[in-house]
C-alpha positions in Angstrom: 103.3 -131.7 46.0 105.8 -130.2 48.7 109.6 -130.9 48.9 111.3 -130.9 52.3 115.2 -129.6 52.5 117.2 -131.6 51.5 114.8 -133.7 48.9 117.7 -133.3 46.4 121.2 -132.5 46.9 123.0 -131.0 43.3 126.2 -129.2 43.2 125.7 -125.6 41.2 128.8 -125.2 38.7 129.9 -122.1 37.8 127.6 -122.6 34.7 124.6 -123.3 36.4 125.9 -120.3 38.5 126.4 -117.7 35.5 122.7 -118.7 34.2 121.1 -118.5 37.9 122.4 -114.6 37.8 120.9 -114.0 35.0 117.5 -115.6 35.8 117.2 -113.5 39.2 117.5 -110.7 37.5 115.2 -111.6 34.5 113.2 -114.2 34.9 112.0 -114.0 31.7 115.1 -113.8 29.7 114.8 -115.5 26.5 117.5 -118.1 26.0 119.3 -116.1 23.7 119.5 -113.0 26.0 120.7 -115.6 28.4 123.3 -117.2 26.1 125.1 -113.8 25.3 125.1 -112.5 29.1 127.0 -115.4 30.0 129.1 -116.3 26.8 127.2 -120.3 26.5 125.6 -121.7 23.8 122.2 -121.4 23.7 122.1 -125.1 23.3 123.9 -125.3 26.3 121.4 -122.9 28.0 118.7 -125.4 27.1 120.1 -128.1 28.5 121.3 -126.5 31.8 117.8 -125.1 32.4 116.2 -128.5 31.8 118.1 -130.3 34.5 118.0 -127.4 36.7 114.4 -127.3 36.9 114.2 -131.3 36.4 116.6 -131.9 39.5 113.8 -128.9 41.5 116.7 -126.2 41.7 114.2 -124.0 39.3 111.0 -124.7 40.9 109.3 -121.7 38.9 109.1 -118.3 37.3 107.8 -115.5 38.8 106.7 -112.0 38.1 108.3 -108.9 40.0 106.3 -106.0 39.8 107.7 -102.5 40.3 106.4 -101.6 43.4 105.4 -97.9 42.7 102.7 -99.2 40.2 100.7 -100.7 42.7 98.6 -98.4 44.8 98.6 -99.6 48.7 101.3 -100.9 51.4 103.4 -103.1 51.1 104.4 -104.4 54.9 106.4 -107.4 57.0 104.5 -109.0 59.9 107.1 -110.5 62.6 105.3 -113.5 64.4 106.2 -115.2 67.8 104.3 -118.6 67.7 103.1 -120.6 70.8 104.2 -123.7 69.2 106.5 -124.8 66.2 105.7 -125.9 63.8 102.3 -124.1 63.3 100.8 -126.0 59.9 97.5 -124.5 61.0 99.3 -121.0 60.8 100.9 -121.5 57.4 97.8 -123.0 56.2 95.1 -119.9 56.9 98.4 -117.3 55.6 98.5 -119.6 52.2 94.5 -119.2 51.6 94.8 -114.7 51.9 96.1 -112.9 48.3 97.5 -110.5 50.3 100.0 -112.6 51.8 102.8 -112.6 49.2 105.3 -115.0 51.2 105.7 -116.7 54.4 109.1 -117.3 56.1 110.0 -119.5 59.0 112.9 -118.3 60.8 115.9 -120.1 63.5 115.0 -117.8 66.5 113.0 -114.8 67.3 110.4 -114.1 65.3 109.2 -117.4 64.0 107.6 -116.0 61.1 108.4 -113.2 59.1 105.1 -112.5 56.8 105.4 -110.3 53.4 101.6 -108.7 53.1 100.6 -106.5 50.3 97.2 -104.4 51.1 95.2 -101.9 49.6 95.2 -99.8 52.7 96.1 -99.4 56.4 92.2 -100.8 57.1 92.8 -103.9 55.5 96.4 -104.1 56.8 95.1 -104.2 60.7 92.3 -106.7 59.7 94.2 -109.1 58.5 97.3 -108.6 61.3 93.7 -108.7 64.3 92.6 -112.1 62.4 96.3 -113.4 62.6 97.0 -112.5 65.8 93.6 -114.3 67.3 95.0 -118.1 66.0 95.5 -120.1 69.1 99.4 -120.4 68.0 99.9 -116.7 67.4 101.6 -115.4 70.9 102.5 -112.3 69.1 102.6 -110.2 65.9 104.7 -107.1 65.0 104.1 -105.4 62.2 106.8 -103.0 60.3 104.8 -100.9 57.2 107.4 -100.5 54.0 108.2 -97.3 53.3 110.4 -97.7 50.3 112.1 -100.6 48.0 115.6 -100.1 47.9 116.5 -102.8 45.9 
């Protein structure tokens, strides 16, 4: 199922606020580590984070992982498309693991691409099969040198 912008259209409180903080941080925070970080209920947490993720404003929980225990590069592909929108593009980045996000962008690059590899090898072979689809005009490629935050 995919939601377009503007699917839903909910007004974040300063409550909803307070407990989105804490989540982005912690996306694992139990409800009662939540409830004394913002000073609610923990009743009041479990309702807030029901209709937040009914009304799509939570759409998931994810894992960060520290990136100095994982052993590779970590790097950002810039594309320049031919055409916009490129489904066909999005679609072959979606099927690779190594791709851990795809952004589209208002003006130049069209894409930004977050890529996680094992090496500098693998990192080439997947930018040479990107840069070969027909809607690829060109690809950049910056390599991460360290996390700052």
């Amino acid at each position: 199922m995919s939601f377009e912008p503007g699917d839903f259209m909910r007004h974040l409180d300063d409550t909803d606020q307070k407990i989105l903080q804490v989540l982005r941080v912690n996306g694992r925070e139990s409800l009662k580590g939540i409830a004394a970080k913002t000073g609610l209920a923990r009743s009041t947490i479990r309702y807030r984070l029901a209709k937040l993720e009914a009304d799509r404003v939570i759409t998931g929980y994810d894992v960060k992982i520290n990136p100095g225990s994982e052993a590779g590069l970590s790097a950002f592909l810039f594309v320049r498309l031919t055409e916009t929108p490129a489904h066909d593009v999005i679609k072959y980045l979606s099927g690779h693991p190594e791709v851990r996000g795809c952004f589209s962008l208002a003006g130049d690059p069209d894409l930004i691409v977050d890529v996680r590899v094992d090496n500098s090898e693998k990192l080439n072979a997947l930018r040479d099969a990107i840069a070969v689809l027909p809607a690829c005009a060109e690809i950049r490629t910056s390599i991460v040198l360290k996390q700052e935050i």
